[in-house]
N, C-alpha and C positions, 0 to 999 in steps of 0.2 A: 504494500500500500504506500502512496506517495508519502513524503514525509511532511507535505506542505497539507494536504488533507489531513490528517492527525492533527497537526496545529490549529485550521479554520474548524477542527472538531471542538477544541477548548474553547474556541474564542466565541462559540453560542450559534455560529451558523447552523440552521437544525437541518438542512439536507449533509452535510457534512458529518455531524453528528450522528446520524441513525446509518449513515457506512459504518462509522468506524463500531458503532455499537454491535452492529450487526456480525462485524467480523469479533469483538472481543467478546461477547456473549454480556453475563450479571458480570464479569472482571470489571467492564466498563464504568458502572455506577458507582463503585468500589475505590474507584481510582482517586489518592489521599494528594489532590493538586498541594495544598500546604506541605504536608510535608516535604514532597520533593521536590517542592522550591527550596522550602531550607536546607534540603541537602544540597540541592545543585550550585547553589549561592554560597554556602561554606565548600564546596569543590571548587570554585569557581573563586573567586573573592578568597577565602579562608576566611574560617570561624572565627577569627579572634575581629575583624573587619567588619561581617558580617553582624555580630553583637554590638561591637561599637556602633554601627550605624540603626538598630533596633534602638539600642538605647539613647540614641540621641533624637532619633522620632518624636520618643514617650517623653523627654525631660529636657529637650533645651528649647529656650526663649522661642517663638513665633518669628521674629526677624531675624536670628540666626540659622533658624531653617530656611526660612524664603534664600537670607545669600546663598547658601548652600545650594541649593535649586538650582538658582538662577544661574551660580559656576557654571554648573553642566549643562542649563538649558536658557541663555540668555531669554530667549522667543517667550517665554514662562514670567516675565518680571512683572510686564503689566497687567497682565494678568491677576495676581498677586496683590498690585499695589490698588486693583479695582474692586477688592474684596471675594476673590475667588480663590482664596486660601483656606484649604480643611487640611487639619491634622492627619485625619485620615486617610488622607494622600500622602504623604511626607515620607511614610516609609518605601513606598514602591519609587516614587517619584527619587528618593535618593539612592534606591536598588539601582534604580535604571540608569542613572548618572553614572555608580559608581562600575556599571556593565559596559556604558558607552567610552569612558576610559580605558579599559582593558580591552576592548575591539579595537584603540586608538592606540594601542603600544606596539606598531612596528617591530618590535627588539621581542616581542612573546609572543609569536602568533598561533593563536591557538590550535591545539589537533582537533581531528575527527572527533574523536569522543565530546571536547570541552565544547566546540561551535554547537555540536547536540546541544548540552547542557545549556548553554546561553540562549541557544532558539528558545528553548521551554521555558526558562525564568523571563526572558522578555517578554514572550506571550502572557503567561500566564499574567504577567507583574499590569499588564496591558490591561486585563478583568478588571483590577481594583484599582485603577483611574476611569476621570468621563471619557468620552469618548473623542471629545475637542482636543482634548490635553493628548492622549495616547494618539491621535491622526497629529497633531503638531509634533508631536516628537519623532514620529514613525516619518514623517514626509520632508522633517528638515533636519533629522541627524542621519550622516554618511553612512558612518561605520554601522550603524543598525539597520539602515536601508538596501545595503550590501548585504544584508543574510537574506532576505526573504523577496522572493520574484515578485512580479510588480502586478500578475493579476492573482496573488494573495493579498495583498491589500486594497486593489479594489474591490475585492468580493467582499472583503471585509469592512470596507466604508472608511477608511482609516487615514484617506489621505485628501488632504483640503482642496476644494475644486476652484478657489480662487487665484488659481496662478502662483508661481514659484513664490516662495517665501524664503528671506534672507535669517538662518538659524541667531543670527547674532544681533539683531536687530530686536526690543520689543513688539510684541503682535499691533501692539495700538498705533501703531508711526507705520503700521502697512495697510491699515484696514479703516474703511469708514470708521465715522463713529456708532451710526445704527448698527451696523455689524459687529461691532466691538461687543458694544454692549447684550447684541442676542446670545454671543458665547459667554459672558460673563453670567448673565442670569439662567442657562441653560446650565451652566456647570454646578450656578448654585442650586437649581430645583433639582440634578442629579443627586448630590447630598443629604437634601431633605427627602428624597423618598429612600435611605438608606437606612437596612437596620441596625439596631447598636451593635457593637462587636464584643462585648464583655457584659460581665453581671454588675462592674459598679462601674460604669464606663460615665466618663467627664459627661453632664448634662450639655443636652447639644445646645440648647444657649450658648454654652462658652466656645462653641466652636462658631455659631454665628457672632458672638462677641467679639472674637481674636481676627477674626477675615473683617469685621466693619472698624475693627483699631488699625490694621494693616491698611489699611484703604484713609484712616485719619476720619471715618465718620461715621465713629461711636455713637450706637442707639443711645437714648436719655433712658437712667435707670436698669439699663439693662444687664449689668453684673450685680446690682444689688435683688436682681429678680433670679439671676442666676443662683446666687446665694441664699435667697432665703425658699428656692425651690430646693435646692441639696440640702440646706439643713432640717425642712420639714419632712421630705421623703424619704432620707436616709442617717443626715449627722444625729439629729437630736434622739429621737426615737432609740439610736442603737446607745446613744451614748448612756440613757437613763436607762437604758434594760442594762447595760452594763455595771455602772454602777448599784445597784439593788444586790445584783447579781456577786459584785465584790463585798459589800457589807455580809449579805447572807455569810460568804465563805471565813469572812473575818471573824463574824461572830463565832462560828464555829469554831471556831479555832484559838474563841478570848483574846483576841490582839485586837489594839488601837487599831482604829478606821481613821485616816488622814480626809474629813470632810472638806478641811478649804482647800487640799491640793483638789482632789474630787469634788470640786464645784458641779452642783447640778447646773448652775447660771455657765460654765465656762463656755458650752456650745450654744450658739443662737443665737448673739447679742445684737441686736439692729446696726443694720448699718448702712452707709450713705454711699454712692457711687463719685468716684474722687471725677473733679472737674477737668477737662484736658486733654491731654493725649495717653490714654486707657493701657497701653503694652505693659507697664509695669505694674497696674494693679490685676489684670487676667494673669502674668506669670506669677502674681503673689497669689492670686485667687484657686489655680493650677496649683499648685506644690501642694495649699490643706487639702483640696478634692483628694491629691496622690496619696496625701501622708494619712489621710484617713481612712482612707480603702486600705492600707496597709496595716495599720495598730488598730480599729478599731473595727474589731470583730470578737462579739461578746459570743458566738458557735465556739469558734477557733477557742477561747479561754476556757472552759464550762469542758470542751473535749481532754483539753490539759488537766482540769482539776480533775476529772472522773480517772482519771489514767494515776494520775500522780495520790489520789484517796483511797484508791482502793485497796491499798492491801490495811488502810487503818479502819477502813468501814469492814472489811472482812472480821477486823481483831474484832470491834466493836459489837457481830453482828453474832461473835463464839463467846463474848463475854455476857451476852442478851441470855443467849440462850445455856449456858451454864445457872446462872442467876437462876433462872426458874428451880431448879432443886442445888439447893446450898449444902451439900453433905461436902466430908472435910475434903476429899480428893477435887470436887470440884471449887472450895474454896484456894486450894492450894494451883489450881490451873488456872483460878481467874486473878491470882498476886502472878503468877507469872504473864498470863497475857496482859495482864495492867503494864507491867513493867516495858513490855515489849510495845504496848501502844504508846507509852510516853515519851518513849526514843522516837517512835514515827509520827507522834504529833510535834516534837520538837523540829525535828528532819521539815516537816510539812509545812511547818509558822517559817521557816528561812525560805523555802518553797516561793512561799505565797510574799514574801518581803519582796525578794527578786521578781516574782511577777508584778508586784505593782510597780519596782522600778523600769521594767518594762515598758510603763505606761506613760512613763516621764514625759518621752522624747513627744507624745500627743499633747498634752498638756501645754509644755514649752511652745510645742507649734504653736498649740489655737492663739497659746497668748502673745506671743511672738506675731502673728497673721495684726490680731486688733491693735498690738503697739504700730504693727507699718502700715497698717490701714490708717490708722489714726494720723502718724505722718502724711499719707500723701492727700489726707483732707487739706491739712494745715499748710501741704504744699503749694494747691489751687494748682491754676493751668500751668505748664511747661513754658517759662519762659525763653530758649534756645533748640526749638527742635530742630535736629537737623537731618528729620525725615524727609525723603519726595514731597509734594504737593501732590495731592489725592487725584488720581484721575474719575473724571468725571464720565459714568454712565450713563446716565439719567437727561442732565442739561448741561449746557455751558455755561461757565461761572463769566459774569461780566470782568474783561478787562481793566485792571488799573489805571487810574489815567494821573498818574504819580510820579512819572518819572520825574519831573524837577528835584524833588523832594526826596528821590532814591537816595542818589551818593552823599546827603546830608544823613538819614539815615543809617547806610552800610559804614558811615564813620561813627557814630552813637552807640551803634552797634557794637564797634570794636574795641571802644571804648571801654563798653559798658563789660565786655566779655578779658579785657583786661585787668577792671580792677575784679572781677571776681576771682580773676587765678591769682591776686596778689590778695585779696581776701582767702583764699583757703590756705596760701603760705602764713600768712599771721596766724591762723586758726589750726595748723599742723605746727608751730611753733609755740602755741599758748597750750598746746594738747601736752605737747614733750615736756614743758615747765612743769605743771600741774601734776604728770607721773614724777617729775623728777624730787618736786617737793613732797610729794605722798611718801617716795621710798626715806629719804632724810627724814622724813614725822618718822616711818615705823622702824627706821635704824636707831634713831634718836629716842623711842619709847623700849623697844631691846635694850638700851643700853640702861636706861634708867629701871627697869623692873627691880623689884621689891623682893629678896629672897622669900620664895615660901616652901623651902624643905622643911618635912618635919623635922622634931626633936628625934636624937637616937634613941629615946627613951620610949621612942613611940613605937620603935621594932619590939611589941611586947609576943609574951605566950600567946596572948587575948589574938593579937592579930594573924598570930603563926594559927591558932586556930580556927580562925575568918578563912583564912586562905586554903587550910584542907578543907574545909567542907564547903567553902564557898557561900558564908552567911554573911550576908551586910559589908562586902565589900566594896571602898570606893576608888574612885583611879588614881585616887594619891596614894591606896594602900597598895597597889600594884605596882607601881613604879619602885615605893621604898623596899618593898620586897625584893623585886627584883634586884636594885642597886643593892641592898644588904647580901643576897647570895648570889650573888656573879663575879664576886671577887676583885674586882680593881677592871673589871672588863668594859665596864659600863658607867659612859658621866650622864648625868640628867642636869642640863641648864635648867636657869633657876623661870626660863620661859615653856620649858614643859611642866615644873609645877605650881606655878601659876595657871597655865591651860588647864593641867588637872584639877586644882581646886574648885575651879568654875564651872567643870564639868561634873559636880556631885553627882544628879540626878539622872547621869544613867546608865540605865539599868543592863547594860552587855559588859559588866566587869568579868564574869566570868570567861566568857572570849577574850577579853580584852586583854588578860591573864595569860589564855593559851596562846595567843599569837605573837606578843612579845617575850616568851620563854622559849617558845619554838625560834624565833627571830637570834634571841642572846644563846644560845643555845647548839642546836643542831646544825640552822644555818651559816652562824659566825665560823663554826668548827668546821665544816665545810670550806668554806672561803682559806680559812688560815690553815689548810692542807692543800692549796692550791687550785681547787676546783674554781672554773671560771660563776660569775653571777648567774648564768642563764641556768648551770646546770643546779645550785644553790638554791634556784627560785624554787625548784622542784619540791624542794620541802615543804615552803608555806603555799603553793598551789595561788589560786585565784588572792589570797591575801594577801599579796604582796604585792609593790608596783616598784618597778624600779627609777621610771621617769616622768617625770609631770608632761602632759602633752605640748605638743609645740604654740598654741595660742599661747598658753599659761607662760612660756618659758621666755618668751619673747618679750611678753606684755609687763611693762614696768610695774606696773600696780601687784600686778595678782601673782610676779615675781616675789616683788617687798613683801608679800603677806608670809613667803618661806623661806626667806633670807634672816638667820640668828648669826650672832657674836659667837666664835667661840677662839678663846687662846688669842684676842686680841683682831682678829682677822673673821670678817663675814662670809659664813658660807651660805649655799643654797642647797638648802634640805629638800631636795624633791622625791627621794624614797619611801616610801611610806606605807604603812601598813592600816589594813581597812578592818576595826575591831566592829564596825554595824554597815546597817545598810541603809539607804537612805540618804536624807540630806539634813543637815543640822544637826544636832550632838547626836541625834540617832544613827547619824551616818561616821562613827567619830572616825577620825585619823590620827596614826601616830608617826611624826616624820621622823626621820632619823639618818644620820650617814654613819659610816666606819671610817676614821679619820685618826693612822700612826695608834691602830691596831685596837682603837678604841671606837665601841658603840656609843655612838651618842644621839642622845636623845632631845631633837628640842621641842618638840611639842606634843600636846595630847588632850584630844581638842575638840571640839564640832568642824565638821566637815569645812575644808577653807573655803573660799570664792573660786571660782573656777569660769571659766567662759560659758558654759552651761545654765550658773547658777541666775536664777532669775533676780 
C-alpha cells in the first residue's frame, strides 16, 4: 500500500481511511497515534529535547512561547499578535519547528527509517493544529514540503490557494485585511469547539484571556471571572473537604491542628483584574491553577492515610476484640498490643507532621498569588510597554495626527526611562546598606549577649534522672548534658543558651536529645577516622543538613541571622540539625560547625528565617 495513502488515512480523509482499515482489519482502530508520536519524536529529537520542549508548553510565559514559534515559523507572528494564540497548540507547533530544523541540517540527513518517522510525527502533529496554521506551515516550509508529493496535500486541503507566500514575512503584510481576519477568527472558533485535554485542565477562559493579552486587548474583568470560576468549581470546594479531612486525622491522632496556617478564608478571596497590559497577571494566575492541581488533592491524601493507618487500625481493631472477654492471657496480649500501637501511633503523629509540611508549598503559593496580585493592582497600567501595537481585526484604528509633537515626546520618553535606571541604582544601593546595617545590628547583639549557662551545680542526680527517663526535660537541660558528658569535645556559645532558654516550651526534647548525641557522638567519630561528610551524614539520615540553601547563603540578612562569634573570628553556622518539624520552635534547629576538632554549638532555637519563610 502506498505510503502516502497511510498518511491521508490519519489525517481524516474517510475514503483513505476505510482502505487502509480494510487492509489492517480491528488493528486499525487500535492504533495508539500518541504514543508513537512520543516514540518517534524521542527517536527523532531524543528524549531528553523532547521533555524539555513538553515542559516548556505546560510552564513558560505566553510570549516566550509565541518567540519561540515565530523562530521557526516567522508567517505564524501575526497571527499571534491578532489573538490567535492557544496553548494548546504550543506543543505541536514547537514539535514541528523543532522537526523542521532537523530536515534543515544538511551535515545529518536522515535514513530511510528516520524520514519514516518524521512523515508520521509531522502528520500526525498536523491533527492537533487548525487547519490555517498546518496549510501555512505545510505550503511555506521547504524542508517539510520536500517529504510529501504535492497531490497529498491537495487532497488534503492543506495548502493556501492565495498564491505563493513568503515563509518569513508575517501573514498580515500578504493578505487583505478581510482575509486576515477570517483566519484569525476561524482559528479561534476551531478552539472553542475543542474538548478539554485533562481532568483539571486550565479553564478555557485563560486560554481566551492569554490570546486577547497577546493581541494587547484584554476582555474587562475577564481573569477575575477566570478566577472566581476555578475557585468555585474546583479551589475552594476541595480545599474545605481537605481541611475537615486533616482535622478528623489530627484529632485522631491528639496533635495540634495549625488552624491559621489552614485558613478556611486562604482560598477565595475576591479579587480585582489589574488595569493594563494582562501577561503578567495570566502567568501569575497560571502557576496557582498549576500549583493547585498539583498539592491539592484531598483523594491522593485520604489514599496515603488509609495505607500509612493500617496496620494501627489493625492493632486497634485485635485490641477491640480481645477486650470483649478480659481473662489474664488476653489481658496480657492486649499490654503487648498496647505497646506495639504506641510505637505506631508515634511512627504515625511524625507521618502526619510531614504531610502537613507537604502542604506548605500550597499555602505559601495562595498567599504568595494575593501579595503579587495585590502589587500589580497598586501597579495600574504598564507605563513602558514595549510590546507590538495590536493588530487590528475587527476595524482600523484612526491614525495619529501627532507627528509635530512625536520627537518632543520620544525625548521625554528617554528621559523619563533614564532617571528610572538611575532610580533603581539608588534603590539597589539603599537595599545593600540596609543588609549591611542589619548584619552589624546582629554581629553587634552576638557580641553583647548575656551568658546564660547554667550553674555546674545544676548537673544534678535530679537531672541525670530527667534524662533517662525523659520526664520534664528542657533544651537547656540537653545541651548541659551533653556538654557535661562529651568530655572537652563540645563548646556551646553563650548564643545557643540563650536560644535555648527561650525555647522552654517545646515539647520534642526528647528528639532533641537523640539527634545531638547521635550528632557529638557517632557522627563526630566518624569524621575524626576520616570518613568524608557525605558518608557521616549516613548516620543522622534526613536530620541533618549540611548547607543552608543558596538564597539563604547569598542573602545578607538571613546570612547574619547564622553568623556567631567564636574565638574572636565570625563564623557561619549553616549545618544544622532538625530536632521538629514545622516552622517556629516547633520546627526547632540546632546549628553547629566542627571547628580545630571541636563541636560547637551556636544555637538552639525556633526554626531561622529562610526565603520560604512567610
Amino acid at each position: 500500500m502506498p505510503s502516502n495513502i497511510i498518511l491521508l488515512s490519519f489525517l481524516g480523509i474517510a475514503e483513505h481511511r476505510a482502505i487502509v482499515a480494510e487492509v489492517m482489519g480491528e488493528a486499525f482502530d487500535r492504533v495508539d497515534l500518541p504514543s508513537k508520536l512520543d516514540f518517534n519524536l524521542g527517536q527523532i529529537l531524543g528524549n531528553e529535547y523532547r521533555d524539555k520542549l513538553r515542559s516548556q508548553a505546560q510552564t513558560a510565559p505566553a510570549v516566550e512561547l509565541v518567540q519561540s514559534i515565530q523562530n521557526s515559523f516567522p508567517i505564524l507572528g501575526s497571527l499571534f499578535q491578532a489573538g490567535a494564540f492557544f496553548r494548546q497548540f504550543a506543543l505541536p507547533l514547537l514539535y514541528l519547528g523543532a522537526l523542521s530544523e532537523r530536515l534543515s541540517d544538511v551535515s545529518a540527513k536522515p535514513s530511510q527509517a528516520e524520514r519514516v518517522r518524521i512523515e508520521m510525527a509531522i502528520t500526525v502533529l498536523f491533527m492537533d493544529v487548525p487547519p490555517y496554521i498546518s496549510g501555512l506551515i505545510f505550503g511555506t516550509c521547504e524542508h517539510i514540503l520536500k517529504l510529501f508529493p504535492d497531490h497529498v496535500m491537495k487532497e488534503a486541503e492543506m495548502v493556501a490557494t492565495r498564491g505563493p507566500l513568503d515563509p518569513s514575512i508575517p501573514l498580515s503584510a500578504q493578505m487583505s485585511e478581510d482575509g486576515f481576519a477570517t483566519i484569525v477568527q476561524a482559528i479561534t472558533a476551531y478552539h472553542a469547539d475543542l474538548p478539554p485535554q485533562a481532568k483539571h485542565t486550565m479553564p478555557r477562559l485563560l486560554d481566551m484571556a492569554e490570546a486577547n493579552a497577546l493581541s494587547l486587548r484584554p476582555g474587562p474583568n475577564v481573569l477575575s471571572i477566570v478566577y472566581d470560576q476555578f475557585c468555585d468549581d474546583y479551589a475552594v470546594p476541595l480545599w474545605k473537604s481537605l481541611i475537615e479531612t486533616l482535622i478528623k486525622h489530627a484529632e485522631s491522632m491528639e496533635l495540634p491542628f495549625d488552624h491559621k496556617a489552614f485558613s478556611r478564608d486562604l482560598i477565595g478571596r475576591s479579587i480585582e483584574q489589574p488595569r493594563g497590559n494582562t501577561n503578567e497577571a495570566i502567568k501569575l494566575l497560571r502557576g496557582l491553577i498549576a500549583l493547585s492541581n498539583v498539592h491539592l488533592d484531598t483523594e491522593a491524601f485520604v489514599q496515603r492515610a488509609d495505607k500509612q493507618l493500617a496496620k494501627a487500625r489493625e492493632l486497634e481493631a485485635q485490641i477491640t476484640g480481645l477486650g470483649a472477654n478480659l481473662t489474664a492471657s488476653a489481658m496480657q496480649k492486649i499490654a503487648s498490643l498496647a505497646q506495639a500501637g504506641s510505637a505506631e501511633i508515634m511512627a504515625n503523629r511524625d507521618w502526619f507532621k510531614t504531610e502537613l509540611d507537604s502542604f506548605m508549598p500550597l499555602i505559601r503559593g495562595w498567599q504568595r498569588f494575593y501579595e503579587e496580585w495585590d502589587r500589580l493592582l497598586r501597579k495600574g497600567p504598564a507605563g513602558s510597554n514595549k510590546q507590538p501595537a495590536a493588530l487590528s481585526v475587527v476595524e482600523k484604528r484612526p491614525v495619529a495626527v501627532a507627528a509635530v509633537v512625536g520627537p518632543a515626546i520620544d525625548e521625554l520618553q528617554a528621559r523619563v526611562s533614564e532617571l528610572q535606571d538611575a532610580l533603581k541604582v539608588k534603590d539597589a544601593e539603599a537595599s545593600d546598606m540596609r543588609s549591611e546595617l542589619f548584619s552589624l545590628r546582629t554581629f553587634k547583639e552576638n557580641l553583647a549577649l548575656p551568658v546564660h549557662r547554667p550553674d555546674p551545680l545544676a548537673v544534678s542526680l535530679d537531672l541525670m534522672r530527667r534524662i533517662a527517663v525523659r520526664d520534664s526535660i528542657t533544651p537547656t537541660d540537653v545541651l548541659l548534658f551533653i556538654e557535661v558528658i562529651a568530655d572537652g569535645r563540645v563548646v556551646v556559645l553563650d548564643s545557643a543558651w540563650k536560644s535555648a532558654k527561650e525555647s522552654v516550651a517545646f515539647q520534642q526534647t526528647g528528639r532533641m536529645l537523640d539527634v545531638i548525641n547521635t550528632m557529638v557522638f557517632p557522627y563526630y567519630e566518624s569524621l575524626m577516622a576520616g570518613n568524608p561528610d557525605a558518608t557521616a551524614k549516613m548516620i543522622l539520615g534526613n536530620a541533618y543538613s549540611a548547607n543552608e540553601s543558596e538564597t539563604v547563603s547569598s542573602h545578607r540578612r538571613l546570612r547574619g541571622l547564622r553568623e556567631f562569634e567564636y574565638q574572636g573570628k565570625t563564623h557561619f553556622f549553616e549545618r544544622h540539625l532538625k530536632a521538629g518539624n514545622g516552622h517556629g520552635l516547633e520546627g526547632m534547629r540546632i546549628h553547629f560547625d566542627i571547628i580545630d576538632t571541636k563541636v560547637v554549638i551556636a544555637y538552639a532555637g525556633p526554626h531561622l528565617e529562610c526565603s520560604t519563610s512567610n
